[in-house]
C-alpha positions as CSV (number, residue, x, y, z in Angstrom):
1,X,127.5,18.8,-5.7
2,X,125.3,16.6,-8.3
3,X,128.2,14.5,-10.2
4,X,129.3,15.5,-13.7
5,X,128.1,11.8,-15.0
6,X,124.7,12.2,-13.4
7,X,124.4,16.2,-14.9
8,X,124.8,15.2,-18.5
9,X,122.4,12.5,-18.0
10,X,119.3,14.8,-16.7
11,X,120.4,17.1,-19.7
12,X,119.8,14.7,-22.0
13,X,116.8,13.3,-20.6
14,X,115.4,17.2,-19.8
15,X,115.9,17.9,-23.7
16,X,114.5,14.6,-24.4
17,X,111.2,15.5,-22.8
18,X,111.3,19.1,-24.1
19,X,111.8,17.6,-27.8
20,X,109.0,15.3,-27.1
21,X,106.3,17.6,-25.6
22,X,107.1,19.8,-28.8
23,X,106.4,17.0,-31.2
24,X,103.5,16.5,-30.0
25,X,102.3,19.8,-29.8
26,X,102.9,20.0,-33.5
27,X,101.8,16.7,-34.5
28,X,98.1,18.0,-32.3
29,X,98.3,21.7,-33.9
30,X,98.5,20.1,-37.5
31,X,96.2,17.3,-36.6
32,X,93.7,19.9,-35.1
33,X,94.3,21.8,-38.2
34,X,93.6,19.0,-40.5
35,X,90.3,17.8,-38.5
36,X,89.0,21.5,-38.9
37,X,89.6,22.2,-42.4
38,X,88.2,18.5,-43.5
39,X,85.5,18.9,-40.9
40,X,84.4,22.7,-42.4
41,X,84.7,21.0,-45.6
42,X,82.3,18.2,-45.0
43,X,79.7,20.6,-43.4
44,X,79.9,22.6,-46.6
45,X,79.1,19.7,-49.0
46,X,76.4,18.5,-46.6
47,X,74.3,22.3,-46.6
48,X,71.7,23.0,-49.0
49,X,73.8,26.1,-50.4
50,X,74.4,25.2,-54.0
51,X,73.0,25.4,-57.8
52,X,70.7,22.3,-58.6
53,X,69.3,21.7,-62.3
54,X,65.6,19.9,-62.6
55,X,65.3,15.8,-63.0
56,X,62.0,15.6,-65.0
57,X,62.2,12.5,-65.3
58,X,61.9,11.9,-61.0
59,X,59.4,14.9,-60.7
60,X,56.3,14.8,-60.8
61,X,54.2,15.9,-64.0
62,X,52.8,19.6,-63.4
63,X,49.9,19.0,-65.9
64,X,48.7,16.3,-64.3
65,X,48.6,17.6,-60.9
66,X,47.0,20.7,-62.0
67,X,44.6,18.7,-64.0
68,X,43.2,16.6,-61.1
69,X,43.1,19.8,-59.0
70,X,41.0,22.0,-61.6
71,X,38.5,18.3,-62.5
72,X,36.6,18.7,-59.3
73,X,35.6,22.6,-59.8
74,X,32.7,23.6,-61.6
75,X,33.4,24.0,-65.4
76,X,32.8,27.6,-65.1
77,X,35.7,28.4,-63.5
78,X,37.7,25.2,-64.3
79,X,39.7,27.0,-67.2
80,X,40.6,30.3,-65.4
81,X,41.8,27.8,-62.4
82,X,43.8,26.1,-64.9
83,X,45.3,29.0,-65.9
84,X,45.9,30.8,-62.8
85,X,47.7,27.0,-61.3
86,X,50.2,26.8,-64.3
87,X,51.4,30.4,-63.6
88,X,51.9,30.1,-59.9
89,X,53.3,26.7,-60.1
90,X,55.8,26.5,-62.9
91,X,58.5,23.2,-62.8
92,X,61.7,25.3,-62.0
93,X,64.5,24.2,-64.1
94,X,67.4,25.6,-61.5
95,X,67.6,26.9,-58.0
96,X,70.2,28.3,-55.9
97,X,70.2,28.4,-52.5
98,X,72.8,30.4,-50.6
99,X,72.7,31.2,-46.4
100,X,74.3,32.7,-44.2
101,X,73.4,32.9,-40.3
102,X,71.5,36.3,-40.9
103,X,69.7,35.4,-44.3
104,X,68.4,33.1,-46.6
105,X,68.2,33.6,-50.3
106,X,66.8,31.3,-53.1
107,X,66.9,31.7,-56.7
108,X,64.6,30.2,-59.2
109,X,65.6,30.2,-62.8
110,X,66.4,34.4,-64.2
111,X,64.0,35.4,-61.3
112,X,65.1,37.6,-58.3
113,X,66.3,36.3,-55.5
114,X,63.9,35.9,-52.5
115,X,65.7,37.2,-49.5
116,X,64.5,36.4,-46.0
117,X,65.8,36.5,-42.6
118,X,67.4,32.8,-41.9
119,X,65.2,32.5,-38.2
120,X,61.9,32.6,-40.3
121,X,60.1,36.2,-39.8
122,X,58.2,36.8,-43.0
123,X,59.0,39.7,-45.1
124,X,56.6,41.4,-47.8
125,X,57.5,40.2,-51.4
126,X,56.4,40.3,-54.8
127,X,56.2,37.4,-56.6
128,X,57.3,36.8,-60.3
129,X,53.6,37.4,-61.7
130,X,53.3,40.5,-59.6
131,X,51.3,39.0,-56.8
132,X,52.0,40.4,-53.2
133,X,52.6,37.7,-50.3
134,X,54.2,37.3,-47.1
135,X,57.4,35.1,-47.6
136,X,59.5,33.3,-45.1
137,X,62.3,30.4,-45.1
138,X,63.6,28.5,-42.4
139,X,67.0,26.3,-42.4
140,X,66.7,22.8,-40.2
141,X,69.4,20.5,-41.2
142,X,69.4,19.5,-44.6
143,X,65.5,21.3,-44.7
144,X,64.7,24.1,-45.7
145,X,61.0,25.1,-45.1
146,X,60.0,27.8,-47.7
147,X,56.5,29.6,-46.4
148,X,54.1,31.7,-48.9
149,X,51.3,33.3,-47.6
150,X,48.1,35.6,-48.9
151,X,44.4,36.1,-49.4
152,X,44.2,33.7,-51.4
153,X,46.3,30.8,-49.9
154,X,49.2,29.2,-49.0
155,X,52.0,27.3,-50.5
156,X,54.8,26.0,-48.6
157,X,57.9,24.8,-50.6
158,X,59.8,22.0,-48.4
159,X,63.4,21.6,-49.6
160,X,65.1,18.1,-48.2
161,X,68.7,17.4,-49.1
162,X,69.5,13.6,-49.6
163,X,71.9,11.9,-47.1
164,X,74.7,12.2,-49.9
165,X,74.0,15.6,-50.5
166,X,73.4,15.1,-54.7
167,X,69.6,15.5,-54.4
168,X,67.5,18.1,-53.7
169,X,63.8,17.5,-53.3
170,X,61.1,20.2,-53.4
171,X,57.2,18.7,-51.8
172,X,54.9,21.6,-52.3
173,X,51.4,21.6,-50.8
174,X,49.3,24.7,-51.9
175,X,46.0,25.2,-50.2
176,X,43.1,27.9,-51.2
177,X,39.8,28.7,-50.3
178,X,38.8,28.7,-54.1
179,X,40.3,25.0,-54.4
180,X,38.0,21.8,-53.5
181,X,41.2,20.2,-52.6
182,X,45.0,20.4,-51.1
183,X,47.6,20.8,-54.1
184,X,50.3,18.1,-53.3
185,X,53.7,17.4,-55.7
186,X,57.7,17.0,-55.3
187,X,60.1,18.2,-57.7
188,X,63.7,16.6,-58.1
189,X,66.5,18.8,-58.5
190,X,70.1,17.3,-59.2
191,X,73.0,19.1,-57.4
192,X,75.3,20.8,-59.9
193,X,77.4,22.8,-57.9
């Protein structure tokens, strides 16, 4: 027979312990809670996915680029290169970019969306000026590799997020068979949303 004294004693120590392990089951449950929430958060604001308005001021300046690319053809198709380099490689004012783990889309300006699967295969597309290509887009990170491909080239958009997530920066290179030289330029897109 365990004494009356010592009885109330392991009682009180047994609901002790019981209130204790419960606290801190709650205290960890509301802390894991916390931690997940403010962690899914976090990896939200660091993703690409968002609405970003052009920084001309950062970018660089399209005439220019197309200017040195067209000044070492012939003159007699200079102007038609001209041409043909300001239509495929206007300075977006907005893009949105929006994944998921099965796709990836991206928006520029009042233009469709260009849809692709997010692991890279290329899909058939029609661009804005009605050209045919083979179109792919690859998340890494904060990168997002954007591939164009046809007979007559290839352009390759790379998107790179900035360590604060606030700026987005676009570095196409363009290359063509009918160019003397690799098209090179970044554009600098401001995060609005």
């Amino acid at each position: 027979m365990v004494p009356a004294r010592s009885l109330s004693g392991t009682i009180t120590i047994s609901m002790a312990m019981t209130n204790f392990v419960s606290t801190l089951c709650l205290v960890l449950l509301c802390s894991t809670i916390f931690l997940d929430s403010s962690t899914l958060a976090a990896a939200r604001e660091s993703g690409l996915d968002g609405i970003y308005f052009l920084d001309a001021t950062d970018s660089d300046n399209m005439n220019e680029v197309i200017e040195d690319a067209v000044g070492k053809l012939n003159f007699l198709t200079r102007d038609i290169a001209r041409e043909r380099l300001k239509k495929l490689n206007p300075a977006y004012r907005q893009i949105a970019i929006t994944s998921s783990p099965n796709e990836i889309s991206v928006t520029v300006d009042n233009q469709p969306p260009l849809r692709t699967p997010a692991k890279g295969a290329p899909v058939a597309w029609v661009g804005p000026h009605g050209a045919k290509v083979n179109a792919s887009m690859q998340l890494a990170g904060r990168r997002l590799a954007q591939t164009f491909t046809s007979a007559d080239g290839r352009r390759v958009n790379d998107y790179t997020l900035s360590p604060d997530g606030r700026t987005l920066t676009m570095q196409v290179t363009e290359t063509s068979p009918r160019l003397s030289q690799t098209i090179t330029y970044k554009q600098v897109y401001r995060r609005v949303s």
